[in-house]
VEXTI-195875 format. One record per residue (C-alpha): residue in one letter; y, z, x. Coordinates in steps of 0.5 Angstrom, whole numbers. Layout:
<nodes>
(node "A" (Y Z X))
...
</nodes>
This chain:
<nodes>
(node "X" (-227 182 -36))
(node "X" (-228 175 -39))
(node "X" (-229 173 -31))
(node "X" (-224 167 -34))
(node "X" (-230 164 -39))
(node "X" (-231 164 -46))
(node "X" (-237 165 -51))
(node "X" (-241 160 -54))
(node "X" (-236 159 -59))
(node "X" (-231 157 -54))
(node "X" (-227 163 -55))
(node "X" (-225 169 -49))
(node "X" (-230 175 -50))
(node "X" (-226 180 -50))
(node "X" (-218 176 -49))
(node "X" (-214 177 -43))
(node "X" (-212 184 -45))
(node "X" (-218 187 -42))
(node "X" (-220 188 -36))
(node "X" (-223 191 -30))
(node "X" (-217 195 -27))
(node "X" (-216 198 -33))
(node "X" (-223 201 -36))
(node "X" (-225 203 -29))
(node "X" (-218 207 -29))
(node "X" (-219 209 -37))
(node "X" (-225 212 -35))
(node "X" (-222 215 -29))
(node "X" (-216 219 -33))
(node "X" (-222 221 -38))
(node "X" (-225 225 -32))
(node "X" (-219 228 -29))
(node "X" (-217 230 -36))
(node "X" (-224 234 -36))
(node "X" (-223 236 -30))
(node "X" (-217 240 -30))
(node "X" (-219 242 -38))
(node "X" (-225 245 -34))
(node "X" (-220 250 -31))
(node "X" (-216 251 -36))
(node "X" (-223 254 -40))
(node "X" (-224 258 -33))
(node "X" (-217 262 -34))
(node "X" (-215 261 -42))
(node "X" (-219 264 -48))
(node "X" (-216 257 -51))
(node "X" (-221 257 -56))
(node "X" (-224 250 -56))
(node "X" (-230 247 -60))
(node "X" (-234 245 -54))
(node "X" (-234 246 -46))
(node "X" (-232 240 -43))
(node "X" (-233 237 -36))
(node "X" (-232 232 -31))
(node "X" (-238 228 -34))
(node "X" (-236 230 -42))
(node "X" (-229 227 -40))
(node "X" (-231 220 -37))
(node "X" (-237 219 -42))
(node "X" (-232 220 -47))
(node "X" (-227 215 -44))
(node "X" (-232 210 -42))
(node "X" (-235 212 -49))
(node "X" (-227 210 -53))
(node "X" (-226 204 -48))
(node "X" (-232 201 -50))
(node "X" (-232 202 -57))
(node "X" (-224 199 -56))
(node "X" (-229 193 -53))
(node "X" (-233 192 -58))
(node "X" (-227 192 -62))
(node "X" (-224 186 -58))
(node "X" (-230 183 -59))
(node "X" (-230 183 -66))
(node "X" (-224 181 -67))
(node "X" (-224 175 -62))
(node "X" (-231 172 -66))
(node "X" (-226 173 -73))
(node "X" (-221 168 -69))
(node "X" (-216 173 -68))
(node "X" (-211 173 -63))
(node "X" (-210 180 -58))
(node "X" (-205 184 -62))
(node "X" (-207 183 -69))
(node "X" (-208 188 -73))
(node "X" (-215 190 -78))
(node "X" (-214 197 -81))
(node "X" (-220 202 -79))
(node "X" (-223 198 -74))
(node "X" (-217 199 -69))
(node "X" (-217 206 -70))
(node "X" (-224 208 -70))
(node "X" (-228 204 -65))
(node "X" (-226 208 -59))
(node "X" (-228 213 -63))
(node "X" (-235 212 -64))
(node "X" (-236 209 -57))
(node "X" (-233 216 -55))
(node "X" (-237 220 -60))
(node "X" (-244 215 -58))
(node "X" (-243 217 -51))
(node "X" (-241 223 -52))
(node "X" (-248 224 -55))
(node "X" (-252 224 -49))
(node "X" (-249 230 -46))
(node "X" (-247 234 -51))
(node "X" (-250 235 -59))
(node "X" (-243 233 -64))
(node "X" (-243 237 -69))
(node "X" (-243 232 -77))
(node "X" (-237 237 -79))
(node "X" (-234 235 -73))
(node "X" (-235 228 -73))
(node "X" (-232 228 -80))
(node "X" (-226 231 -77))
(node "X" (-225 226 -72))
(node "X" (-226 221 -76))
(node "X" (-221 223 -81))
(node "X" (-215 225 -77))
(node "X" (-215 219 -71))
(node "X" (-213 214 -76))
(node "X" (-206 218 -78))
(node "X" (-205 221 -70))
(node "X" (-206 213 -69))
(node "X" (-202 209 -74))
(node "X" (-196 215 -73))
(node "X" (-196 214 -64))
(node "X" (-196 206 -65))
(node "X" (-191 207 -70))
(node "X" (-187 211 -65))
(node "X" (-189 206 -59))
(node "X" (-186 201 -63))
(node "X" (-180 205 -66))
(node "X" (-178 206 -58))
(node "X" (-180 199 -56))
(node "X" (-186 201 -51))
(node "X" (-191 197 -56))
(node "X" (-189 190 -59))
(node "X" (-193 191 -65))
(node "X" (-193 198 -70))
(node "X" (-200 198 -71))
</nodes>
């Protein structure tokens, strides 16, 4: 997503890590899922907080792989490589660009919020972890 350029402190924008390819599927796979949890909701009592749609499910995977670039960004202007770690912005900046995008189409309730916020750094250290322990990701966090 860098289009082989670098930003005016002669550092990639993103890094080679992002591209085009994989934020358009990311995007993508956000829809499919909610479209196919809109069926679910058709024939399942599952008790969801809100009801969710083709168009909620893209914002929400547009909205976490945004805020995961934001997240590069910052990471690349403080000169590190791709793959470093910093505590809290790697686990919350998906999740504020999908609660921001998420926002224009449905009203996020502050408690709900405040759910998301806590409980996303522990699902997220413990999947990386996992990922790491099985060898699929090269680093634990």
């Amino acid at each position: 997503m860098d289009f082989s350029r670098n930003f005016f402190d002669g550092r990639p924008l993103f890094g080679a890590g992002k591209t085009f390819e994989g934020f358009s599927l990311g995007v993508f796979l956000g829809a499919a899922t909610g479209f196919l949890q809109s069926l679910l909701q058709n024939f399942y009592s599952l008790g969801v907080l809100f009801q969710i749609s083709p168009l909620y499910g893209a914002l929400i995977g547009f909205g976490a792989l945004f805020g995961d670039l934001a997240g590069s960004f910052v990471k690349r202007r403080l000169g590190l490589k791709r793959g470093s770690a910093i505590p809290l912005l790697d686990q919350l900046d998906f999740v504020a660009g999908a609660i921001f995008f998420a926002s224009f189409v449905y009203r996020i309730e502050a408690d709900t919020v405040m759910l998301i916020v806590t409980i996303t750094p522990l699902v997220h250290l413990a999947a990386n972890v996992i990922g790491y322990k099985i060898g699929t990701k090269r680093e634990p966090w």
